[in-house]
ZAMARGU-4260 file (C-alpha; in steps of 0.2 Angstrom, whole numbers, plus 5000, padded with zeros to 4 digits):
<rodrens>
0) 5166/4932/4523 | 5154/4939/4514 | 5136/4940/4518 | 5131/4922/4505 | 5146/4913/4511
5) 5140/4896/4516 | 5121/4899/4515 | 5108/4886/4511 | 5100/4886/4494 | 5082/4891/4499
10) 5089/4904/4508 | 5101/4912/4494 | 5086/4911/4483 | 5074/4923/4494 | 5087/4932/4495
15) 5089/4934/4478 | 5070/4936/4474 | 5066/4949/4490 | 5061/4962/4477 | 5048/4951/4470
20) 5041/4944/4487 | 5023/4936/4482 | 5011/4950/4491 | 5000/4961/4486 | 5003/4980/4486
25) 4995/4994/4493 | 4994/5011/4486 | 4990/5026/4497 | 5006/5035/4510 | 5006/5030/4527
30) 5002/5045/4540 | 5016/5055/4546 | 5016/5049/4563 | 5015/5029/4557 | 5025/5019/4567
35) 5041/5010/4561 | 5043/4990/4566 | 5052/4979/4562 | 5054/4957/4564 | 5069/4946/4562
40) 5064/4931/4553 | 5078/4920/4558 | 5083/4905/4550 | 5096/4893/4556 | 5101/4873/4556
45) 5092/4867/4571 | 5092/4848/4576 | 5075/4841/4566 | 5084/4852/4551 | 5079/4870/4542
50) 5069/4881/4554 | 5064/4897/4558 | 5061/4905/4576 | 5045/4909/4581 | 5036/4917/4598
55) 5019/4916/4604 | 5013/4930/4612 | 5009/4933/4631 | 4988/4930/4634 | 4991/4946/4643
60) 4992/4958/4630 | 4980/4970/4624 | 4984/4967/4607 | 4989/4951/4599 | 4985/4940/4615
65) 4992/4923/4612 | 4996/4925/4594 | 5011/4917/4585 | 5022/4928/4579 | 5040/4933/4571
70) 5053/4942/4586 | 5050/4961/4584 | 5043/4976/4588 | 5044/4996/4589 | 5058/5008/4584
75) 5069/5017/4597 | 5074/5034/4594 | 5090/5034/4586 | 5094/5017/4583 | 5099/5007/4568
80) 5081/5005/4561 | 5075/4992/4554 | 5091/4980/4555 | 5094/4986/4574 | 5077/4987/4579
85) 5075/4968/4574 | 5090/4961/4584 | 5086/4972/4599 | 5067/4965/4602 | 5075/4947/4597
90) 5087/4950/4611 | 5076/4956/4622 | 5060/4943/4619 | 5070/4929/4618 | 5088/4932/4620
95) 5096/4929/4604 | 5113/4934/4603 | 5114/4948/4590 | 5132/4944/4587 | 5128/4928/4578
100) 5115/4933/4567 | 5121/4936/4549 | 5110/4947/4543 | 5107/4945/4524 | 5094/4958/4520
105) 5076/4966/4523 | 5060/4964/4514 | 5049/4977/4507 | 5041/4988/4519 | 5024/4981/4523
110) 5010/4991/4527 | 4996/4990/4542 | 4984/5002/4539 | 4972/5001/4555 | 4986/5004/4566
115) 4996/5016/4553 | 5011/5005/4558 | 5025/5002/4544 | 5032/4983/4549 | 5052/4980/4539
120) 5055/4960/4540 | 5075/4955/4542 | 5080/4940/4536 | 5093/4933/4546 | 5105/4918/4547
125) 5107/4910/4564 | 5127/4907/4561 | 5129/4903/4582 | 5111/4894/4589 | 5110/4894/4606
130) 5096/4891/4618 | 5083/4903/4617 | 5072/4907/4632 | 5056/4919/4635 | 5061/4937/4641
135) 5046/4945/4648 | 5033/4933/4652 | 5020/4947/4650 | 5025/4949/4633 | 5032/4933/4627
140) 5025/4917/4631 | 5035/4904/4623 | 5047/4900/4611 | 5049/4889/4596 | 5060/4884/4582
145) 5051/4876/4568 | 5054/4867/4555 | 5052/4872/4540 | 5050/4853/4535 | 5034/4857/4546
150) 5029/4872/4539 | 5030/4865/4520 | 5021/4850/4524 | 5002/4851/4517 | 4994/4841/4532
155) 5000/4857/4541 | 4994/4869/4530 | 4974/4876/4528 | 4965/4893/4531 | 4956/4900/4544
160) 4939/4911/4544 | 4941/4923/4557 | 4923/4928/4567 | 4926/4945/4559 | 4927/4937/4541
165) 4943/4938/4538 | 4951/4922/4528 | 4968/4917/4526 | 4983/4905/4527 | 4990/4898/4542
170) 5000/4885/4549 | 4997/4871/4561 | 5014/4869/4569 | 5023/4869/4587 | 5006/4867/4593
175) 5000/4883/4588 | 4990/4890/4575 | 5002/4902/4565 | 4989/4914/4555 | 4983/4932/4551
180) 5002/4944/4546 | 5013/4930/4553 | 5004/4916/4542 | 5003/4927/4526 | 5022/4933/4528
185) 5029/4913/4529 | 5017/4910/4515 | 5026/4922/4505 | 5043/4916/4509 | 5042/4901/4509
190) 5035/4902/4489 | 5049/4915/4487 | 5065/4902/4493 | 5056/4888/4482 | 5052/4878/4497
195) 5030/4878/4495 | 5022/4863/4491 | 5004/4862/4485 | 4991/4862/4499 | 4971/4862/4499
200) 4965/4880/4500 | 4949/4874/4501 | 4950/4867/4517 | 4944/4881/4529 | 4943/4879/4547
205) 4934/4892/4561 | 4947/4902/4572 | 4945/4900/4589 | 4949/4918/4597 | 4952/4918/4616
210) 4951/4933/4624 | 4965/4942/4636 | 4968/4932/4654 | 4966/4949/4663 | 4957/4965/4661
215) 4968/4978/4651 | 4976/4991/4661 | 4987/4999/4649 | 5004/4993/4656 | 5010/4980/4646
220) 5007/4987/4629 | 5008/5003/4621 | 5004/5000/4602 | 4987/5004/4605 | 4985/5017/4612
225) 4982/5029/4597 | 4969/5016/4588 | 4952/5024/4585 | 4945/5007/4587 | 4959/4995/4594
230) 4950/4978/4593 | 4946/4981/4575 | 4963/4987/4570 | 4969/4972/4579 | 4960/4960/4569
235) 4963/4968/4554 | 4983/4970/4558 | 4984/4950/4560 | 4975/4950/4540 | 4987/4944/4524
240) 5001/4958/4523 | 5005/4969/4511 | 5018/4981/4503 | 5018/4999/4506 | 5023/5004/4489
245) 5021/5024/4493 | 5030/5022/4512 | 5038/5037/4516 | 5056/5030/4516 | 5062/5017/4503
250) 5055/5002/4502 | 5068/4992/4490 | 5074/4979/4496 | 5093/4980/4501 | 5104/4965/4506
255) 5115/4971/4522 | 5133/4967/4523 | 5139/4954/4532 | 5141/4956/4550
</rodrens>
């Protein structure tokens, strides 16, 4: 089997357009101690149809406090990075089995300059869905799959004006508000597999932010602890993605064998 066997049309189509994905770039070579991620964007036939898996992020955090988010995080030493990284932190937020995920190929890498962090999305194929649950409830708090019926749908879809300034897409779905890196990333996918519809960008609504449930004390979360300024980097990590076109390892997209 190879890696397109039996796909869905939209998803053979990102595929095929990874290269070209519809962000902007940023000139300029990350730090030599930037921090590799990486995210799975899973896709998989759920019940309501097409979806994709996302998490919303513990209230306890530091950083990212109950934001929507794709499965992912940090690279281990020595591991399979980014494909390996991705399935490990899906595994371990939300228990997806790494044996059935296809995985079809990564994205270009994409570049967080506040934090120096260099983030690789996955996209994967859900070939075995099983129930997913939350791992570490100080990290993750919920799961959801969501249709991309949903996602697509322009009654969902408007910006958001952070108090910061920052404006950009997001996503009213799963009763959430999907915005800031997240929102910007399924934006571009979703024009990249064909699936967008038109929407009103004009309609532009105020971004509640709530703080952390508890006072910081620097156990639950260890990305930050480098930031000059941390709340700012934060905000600014959560703003419209963008390419790292001068990253210090390649950043061509690649489809990856089948598994």
């Amino acid at each position: 089997m190879t890696a397109a066997d039996g796909l869905p049309e939209y998803l053979q189509r990102l595929v095929d357009t990874a290269a070209d994905l519809p962000l902007p770039h940023r000139h300029g070579r990350p730090g030599p101690t930037a921090r590799r991620s990486a995210v799975l964007i899973l896709f998989g036939e759920g019940p309501a149809g097409p979806d994709v898996l996302l998490i919303e992020k513990s209230q306890r955090l530091r950083s990212h406090a109950g934001q929507p988010a794709f499965p992912g995080g940090g690279a281990d030493p020595g591991e399979n990075y980014p494909v390996g990284t991705a399935l490990r932190e899906a595994h371990e937020e939300v228990g997806v089995d790494p044996a059935g995920v296809r995985v079809l190929a990564t994205l270009p890498e994409l570049f967080l300059g506040p934090s120096d962090n260099l983030v690789v999305p996955v996209v994967g194929w859900w070939d075995d869905p099983r129930d997913v649950t939350t791992g570490d409830p100080r990290e993750v708090a919920r799961v959801a799959r969501v249709p991309l019926e949903h996602l697509v749908d322009p009654a969902n879809r408007f910006r958001v004006r952070h108090p910061s300034g920052y404006v950009g897409p997001a996503f009213g779905v799963a009763d959430m508000v999907v915005w800031g890196f997240t929102a910007g990333l399924l934006d571009a996918v979703l024009r990249a597999a064909g699936l967008d519809r038109p929407w009103d960008d004009r309609d532009v609504r105020p971004l509640a932010v709530l703080p952390p449930s508890r006072e910081w004390t620097g156990e639950d979360e260890e990305d930050d602890e480098e930031d000059d300024d941390p709340v700012d980097a934060d905000i600014a990590d959560r703003a419209a993605p963008t390419v790292a076109e001068d990253a210090a390892s390649p950043a061509a997209p690649r489809t990856v064998p089948g598994r």
